[in-house]
C-alpha positions in Angstrom: 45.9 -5.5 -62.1 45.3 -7.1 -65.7 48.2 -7.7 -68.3 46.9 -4.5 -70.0 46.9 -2.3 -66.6 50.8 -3.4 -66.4 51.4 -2.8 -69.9 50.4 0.6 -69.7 52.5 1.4 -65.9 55.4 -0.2 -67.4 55.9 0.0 -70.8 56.0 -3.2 -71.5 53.9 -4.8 -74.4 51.2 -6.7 -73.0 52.3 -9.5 -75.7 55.9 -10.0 -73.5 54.3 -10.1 -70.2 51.3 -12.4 -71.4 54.5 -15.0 -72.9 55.8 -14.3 -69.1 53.3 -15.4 -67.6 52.8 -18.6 -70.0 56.3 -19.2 -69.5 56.9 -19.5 -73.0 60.0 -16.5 -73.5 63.2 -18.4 -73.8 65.2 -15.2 -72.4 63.4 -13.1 -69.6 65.0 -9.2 -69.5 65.5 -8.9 -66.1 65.1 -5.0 -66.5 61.3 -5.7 -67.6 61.1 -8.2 -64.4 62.7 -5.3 -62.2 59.9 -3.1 -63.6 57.2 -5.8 -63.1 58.0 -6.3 -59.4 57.9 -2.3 -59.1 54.4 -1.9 -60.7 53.1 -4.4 -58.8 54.7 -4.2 -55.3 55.6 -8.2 -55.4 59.1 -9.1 -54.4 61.7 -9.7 -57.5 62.6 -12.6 -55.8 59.5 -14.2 -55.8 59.3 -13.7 -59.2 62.2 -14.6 -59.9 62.2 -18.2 -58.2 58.3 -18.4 -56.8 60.3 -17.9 -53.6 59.6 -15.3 -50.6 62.6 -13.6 -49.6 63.2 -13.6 -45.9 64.8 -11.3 -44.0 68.0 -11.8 -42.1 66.3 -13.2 -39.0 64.6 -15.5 -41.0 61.2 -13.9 -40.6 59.6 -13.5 -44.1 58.2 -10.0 -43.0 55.0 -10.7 -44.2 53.0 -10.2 -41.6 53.7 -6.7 -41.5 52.4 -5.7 -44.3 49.6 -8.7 -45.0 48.4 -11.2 -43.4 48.5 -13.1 -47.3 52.2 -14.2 -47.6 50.9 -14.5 -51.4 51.4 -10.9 -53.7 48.3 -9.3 -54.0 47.2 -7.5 -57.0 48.1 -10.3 -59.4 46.1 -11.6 -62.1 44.2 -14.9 -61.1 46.4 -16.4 -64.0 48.6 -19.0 -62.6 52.1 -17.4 -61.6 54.9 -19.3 -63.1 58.1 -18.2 -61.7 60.5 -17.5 -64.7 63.8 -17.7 -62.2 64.5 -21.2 -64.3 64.4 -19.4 -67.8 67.3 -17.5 -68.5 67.4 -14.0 -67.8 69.4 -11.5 -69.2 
């Protein structure tokens, strides 16, 4: 899925998830992150902090799903978690 592809499924301008993904938006809206993760199926979490989340036993749950612990469907833009910007 391409900036423009999200744009469209979540009504975000491509502009603010392009400055996402650069890392270059002083204040992430953590609603637009929330839609982001939906769109794309990637844990909020891991976009949040670059983290997986892992399940209570400690099993990341992964392997369930994919054999890839990495989110697929992304861009082949380098993912900068935005977890250390602040969100609001």
């Amino acid at each position: 899925m391409d900036q423009r592809e999200l744009a469209s499924v979540t009504g975000i301008a491509r502009n603010t998830i392009s400055n996402y993904e650069l890392g270059t938006t002083a204040r992430v809206k953590r609603p637009y992150v929330a839609q982001i993760a939906l769109a794309t199926g990637v844990p909020l979490e891991w976009i949040l902090t670059g983290d997986m989340p892992q399940a209570p036993d400690g099993d990341d749950g992964c392997a369930a799903r994919d054999s890839n612990p990495e989110p697929a469907g992304l861009s082949a833009a380098p993912v900068i978690p935005i977890g250390r910007k602040q969100v609001a």
